[in-house]
N, C-alpha and C positions, 0 to 999 in steps of 0.2 A: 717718897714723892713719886707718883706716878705720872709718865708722860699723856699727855691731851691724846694723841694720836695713838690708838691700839694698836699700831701695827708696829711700833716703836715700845709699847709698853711692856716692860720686864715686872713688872711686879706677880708675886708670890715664885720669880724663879730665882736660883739659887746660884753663883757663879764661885769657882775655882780660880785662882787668879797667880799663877806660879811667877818667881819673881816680881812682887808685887809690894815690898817695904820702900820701895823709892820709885824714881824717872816714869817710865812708861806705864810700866805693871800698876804703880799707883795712880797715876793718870786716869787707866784705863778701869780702876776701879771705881773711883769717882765717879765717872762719867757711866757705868752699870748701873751704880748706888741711886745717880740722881735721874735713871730710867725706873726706877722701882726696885730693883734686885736686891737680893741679898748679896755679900760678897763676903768671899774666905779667902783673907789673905797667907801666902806663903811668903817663905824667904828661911836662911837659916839661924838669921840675929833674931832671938827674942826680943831685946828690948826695942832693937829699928821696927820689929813688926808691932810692938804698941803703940810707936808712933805713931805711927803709919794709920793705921785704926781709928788712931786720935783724928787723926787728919781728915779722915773719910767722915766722922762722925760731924767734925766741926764742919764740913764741907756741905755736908748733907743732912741736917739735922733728923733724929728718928729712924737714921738706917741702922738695917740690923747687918751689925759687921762681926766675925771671930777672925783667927789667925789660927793658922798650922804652921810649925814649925817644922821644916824637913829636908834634905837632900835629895832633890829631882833626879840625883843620882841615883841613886840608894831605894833598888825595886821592893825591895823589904821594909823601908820606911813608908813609900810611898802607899804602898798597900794598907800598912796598917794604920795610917792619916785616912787616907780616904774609906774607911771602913770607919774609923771612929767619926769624920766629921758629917758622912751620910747616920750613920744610928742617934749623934748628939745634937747636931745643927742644922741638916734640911738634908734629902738629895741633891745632887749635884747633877742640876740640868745644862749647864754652862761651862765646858771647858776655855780656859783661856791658858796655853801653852807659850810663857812671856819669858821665862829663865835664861837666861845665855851670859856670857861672860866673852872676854877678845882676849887672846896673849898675840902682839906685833912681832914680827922676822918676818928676815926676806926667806925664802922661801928652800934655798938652797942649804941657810944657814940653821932652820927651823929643826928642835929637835922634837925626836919623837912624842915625848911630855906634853910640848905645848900642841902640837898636833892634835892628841887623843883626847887632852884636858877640854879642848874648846869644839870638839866633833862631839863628846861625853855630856860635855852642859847642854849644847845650841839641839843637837838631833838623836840623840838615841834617849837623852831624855823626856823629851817628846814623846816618841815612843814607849817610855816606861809607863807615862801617867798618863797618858793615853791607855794603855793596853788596863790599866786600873778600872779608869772611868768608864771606859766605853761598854764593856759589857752591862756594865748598870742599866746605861743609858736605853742600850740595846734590850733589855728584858724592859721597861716600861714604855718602849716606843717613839723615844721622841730625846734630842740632847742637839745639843749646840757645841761646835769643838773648833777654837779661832787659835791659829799658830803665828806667832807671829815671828812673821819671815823678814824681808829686807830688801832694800834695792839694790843689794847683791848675793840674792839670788838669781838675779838677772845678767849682773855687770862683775868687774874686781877691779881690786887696784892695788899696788905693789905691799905686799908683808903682811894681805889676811890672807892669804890663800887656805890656810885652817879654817878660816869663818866665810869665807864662800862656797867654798866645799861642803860645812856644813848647814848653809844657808839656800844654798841649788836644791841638796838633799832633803829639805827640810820643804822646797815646794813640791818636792813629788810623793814623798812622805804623805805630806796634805791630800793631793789627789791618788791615792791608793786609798784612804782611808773613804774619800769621797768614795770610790767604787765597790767597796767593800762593803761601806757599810750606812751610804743612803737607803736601800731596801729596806732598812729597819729600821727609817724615820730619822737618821741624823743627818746631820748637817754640816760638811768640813769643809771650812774655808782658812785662807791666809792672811793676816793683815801684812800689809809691806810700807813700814816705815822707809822715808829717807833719812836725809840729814835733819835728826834730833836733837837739840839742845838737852841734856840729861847733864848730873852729877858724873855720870862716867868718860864723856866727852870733853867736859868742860877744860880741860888743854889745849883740846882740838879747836875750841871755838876762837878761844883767846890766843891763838898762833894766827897773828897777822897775816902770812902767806897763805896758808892754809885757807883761813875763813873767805880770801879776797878770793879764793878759787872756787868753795864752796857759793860762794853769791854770785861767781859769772855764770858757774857750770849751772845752776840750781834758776830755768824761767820765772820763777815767782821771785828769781834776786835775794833771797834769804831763808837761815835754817827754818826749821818745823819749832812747833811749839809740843811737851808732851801731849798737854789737852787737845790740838789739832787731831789727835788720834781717835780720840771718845766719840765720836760722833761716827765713823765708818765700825766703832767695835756694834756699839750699840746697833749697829744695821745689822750685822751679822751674826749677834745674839737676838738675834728679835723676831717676830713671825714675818716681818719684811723680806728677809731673804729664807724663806720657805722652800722654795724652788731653785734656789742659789745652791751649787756645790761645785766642788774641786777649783774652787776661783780663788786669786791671789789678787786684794784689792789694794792698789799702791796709794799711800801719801806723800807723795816727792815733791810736791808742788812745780811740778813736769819734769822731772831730771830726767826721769826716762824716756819720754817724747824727745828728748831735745840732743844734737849732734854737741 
C-alpha cells in the first residue's frame, strides 16, 4: 500500500530491518510496509522471524516481506546476507540499524563480558552492517540509514552504563556517517526511543515503583507504544527528510525537555 502523500511514499524501496522478529524492529517494519516498502527482516531465531513475516503480512496485506537470518555480530555473516538478499530480493535502499540487547550491573561491579557483549550488539554492530550496506548505496547514489539510538544517549541511570556508553557512541557514529557520506546522496539519521513498552521491558513496566516513576519523569505521563515509532521511521526513510542529516530525532513524549 502506498502512502497518499509522495513525500512519505516508500514504495518500490527496499528496507533492512536488524533486530526486527519482535518490539520495535517489528513495529518499525510494519509501519515501512504500510508506507509501500519492501522489508527484510533480521534477527537470529528462524522460526521468531517467520512469525514475524506473518505479522507484517497480516498487517499489511500484499507486502512483500523476506527474512535474513544472521548475527550483527558476525562481519562475515553480515556480508554474506546482504550480498545474497541484494542479488535475490531487491537492493537495499533503507538501512534500519535496530539490534541491541542490555546486560544490568552497577557499574563498579560490571564485568568485562557484559561490558563488550552490549558495546558488540548496540555500536560496533552498527558499524559492521553499515560498512556492508553503505558502499552499495554509495555506488548508486542515494540510501537511507536510521540507527536507532535512545534517550540515553543523552542521559543514564544507575547499572547501564554499558548501554549509554554504547548509546552516546552510537549518536556520533550516526553523525560521522552523516559527514562522510552525505556527498554521496545518503542520508544518516537517529531514531531515539524513550520509555517503550516492548517484550524485553516488560518487568520494568510491571514494577510498580519503577512505572510510578517512569509516568512522573515522562510529560506525556506515560510509556511509548512500539508503533508510536513508525511514523518518525517512516520520515526518515522517506524523501521527506532529503536534506535532513546527522540528526537524532527523539520519541520521549518530552522526557528530555523536562527537569
Amino acid at each position: 500500500m502506498s502512502a497518499k502523500n509522495p513525500l512519505f511514499d516508500l514504495t518500490g524501496r527496499t528496507a533492512l530491518i536488524t533486530g526486527s522478529s519482535q518490539g520495535i524492529g517489528l513495529a518499525l517494519a510494519c509501519g515501512l510496509a504500510q508506507a509501500g516498502a519492501a522489508v527484510v527482516l533480521n534477527g537470529r531465531d528462524e522460526t521468531k522471524l517467520a512469525a514475524a513475516a506473518a505479522t507484517v503480512r497480516a498487517t499489511v496485506p500484499g507486502a512483500r516481506v523476506t527474512t535474513a537470518a544472521f548475527d550483527v555480530t558476525n562481519a562475515a555473516a553480515i556480508e554474506r546476507e546482504v550480498a545474497r538478499i541484494e542479488a535475490d530480493f531487491a537492493p537495499i535502499t533503507i538501512l534500519i540499524n535496530n539490534a541491541g540487547i542490555q546486560r544490568r550491573a552497577p557499574l563498579a561491579e560490571m564485568t568485562e563480558a557484559q561490558w563488550r557483549e552490549v558495546l558488540d550488539a548496540n555500536l560496533t554492530s552498527v558499524f559492521l552492517v553499515a560498512r556492508a550496506v553503505a558502499p552499495r548505496m554509495i555506488a548508486r547514489g542515494a540510501g537511507k540509514i536510521i540507527n536507532t539510538c535512545s534517550v540515553m544517549s543523552e542521559v543514564s541511570r544507575p547499572t547501564i552504563a554499558n548501554y549509554a556508553a554504547a548509546k552516546g557512541g552510537l549518536k556520533m557514529l550516526t553523525r560521522a556517517m552523516a559527514v562522510e557520506w552525505a556527498k554521496h546522496g545518503l542520508q544518516c539519521n537517529g531514531l531515539g526511543p524513550g520509555y517503550i513498552v516492548t517484550e524485553l521491558n516488560r518487568a520494568l513496566v510491571e514494577n510498580v515503583e519503577f512505572n510510578k516513576w517512569i509516568c512522573g519523569r515522562t510529560p506525556a505521563g506515560r510509556w511509548g507504544k512500539p508503533e508510536e515509532l513508525a511514523g518518525a521511521a517512516v520520515f526518515l526513510a522517506s524523501p521527506a527528510s532529503d536534506f535532513v542529516n546527522g540528526q537524532i530525532l527523539y520519541v520521549d513524549g518530552g522526557l528530555l525537555a523536562a527537569l
